[in-house]
N, C-alpha and C positions, 0 to 999 in steps of 0.2 A: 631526960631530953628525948624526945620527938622523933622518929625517924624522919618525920617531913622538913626539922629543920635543917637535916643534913640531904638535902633535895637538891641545893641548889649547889653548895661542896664537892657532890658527887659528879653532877653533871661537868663544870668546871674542871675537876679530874681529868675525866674521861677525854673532855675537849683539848686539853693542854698536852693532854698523852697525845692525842688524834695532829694538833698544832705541832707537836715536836716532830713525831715522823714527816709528818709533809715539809719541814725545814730541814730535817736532815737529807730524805729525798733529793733537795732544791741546793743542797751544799754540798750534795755528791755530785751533781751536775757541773757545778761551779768548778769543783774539782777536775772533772773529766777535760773542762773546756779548756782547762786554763792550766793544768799540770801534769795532761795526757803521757807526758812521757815517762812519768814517774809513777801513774796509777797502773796498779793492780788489782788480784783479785783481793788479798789481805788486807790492802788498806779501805777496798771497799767493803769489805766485813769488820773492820774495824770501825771504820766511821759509821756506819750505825748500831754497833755496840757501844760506843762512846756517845750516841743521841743516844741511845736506852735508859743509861743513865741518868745523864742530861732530865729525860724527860720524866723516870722516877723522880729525881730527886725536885725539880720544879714545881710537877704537881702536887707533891706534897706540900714541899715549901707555903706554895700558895695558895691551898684551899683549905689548910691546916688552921691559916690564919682569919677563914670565913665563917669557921665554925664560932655561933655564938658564943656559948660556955666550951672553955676548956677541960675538958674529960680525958678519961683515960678512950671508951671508949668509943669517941668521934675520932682518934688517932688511930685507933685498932683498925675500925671500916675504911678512915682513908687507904692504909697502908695494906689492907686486902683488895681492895679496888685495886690498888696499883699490879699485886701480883699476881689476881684472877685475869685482868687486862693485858700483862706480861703475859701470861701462860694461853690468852688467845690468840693472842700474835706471835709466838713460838709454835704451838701445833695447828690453828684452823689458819691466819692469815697466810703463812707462809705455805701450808698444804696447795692452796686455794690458786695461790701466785703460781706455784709450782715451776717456773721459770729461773733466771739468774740470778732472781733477786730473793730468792727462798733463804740461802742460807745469810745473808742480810739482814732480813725478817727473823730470823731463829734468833741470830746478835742480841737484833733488839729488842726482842721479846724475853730474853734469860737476862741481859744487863738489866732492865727494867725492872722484873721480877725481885732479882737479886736486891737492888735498889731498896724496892719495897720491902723487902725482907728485914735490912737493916734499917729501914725507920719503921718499922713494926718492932724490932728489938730495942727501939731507943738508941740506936749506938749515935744519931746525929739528930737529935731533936733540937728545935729553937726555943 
């Protein structure tokens, strides 16, 4: 197999990783507006470790299933994207923010990683 047929896998990745934080973002908000008296700083680091997730295990899900031929590894590269992509939104996006939303950004970049980690191990393949 191709590296070009996993062109378009990749991209989708990266996009769905990019789509999950801009909704977790959008559901912190949600949160703030609407259950101000209950937020804090914990559960705004918590909600975006939980989109980390989320957004690991998504991307995978679904780009896993774009890849023409089912290989070992087209699973391998997805599930390194996911924790190269983790591990840039842990040390450069969060650097970069360097504001209140840093350790937020760190959440979701080690949940995600993490995420990838286990579907690089197979522990939740479909």
């Amino acid at each position: 197999m191709s590296l070009l047929k996993l062109v378009k896998p990749l991209f989708a990745c990266i996009g769905i990783i990019l789509l999950m934080l801009v909704m977790t973002s959008l559901f912190d908000i949600v949160l703030v507006l609407f259950y101000s008296r209950f937020y804090s700083n914990v559960l705004f680091i918590v909600t975006f470790g939980a989109g980390g997730v989320f957004a690991g295990v998504l991307a995978y899900m679904n780009t896993v299933k774009m890849v023409p031929e089912r290989i070992e590894t087209a699973r391998w590269i997805l599930a390194m994207i996911i924790i190269v992509f983790g591990f840039v939104v842990f040390f450069l996006i969060s650097k970069v923010e360097g504001g209140e939303y840093g350790p937020a950004f760190k959440a979701f970049g080690i949940t995600m990683a993490l995420a990838g980690l286990l579907m690089a191990k197979g522990k939740f393949d479909l």
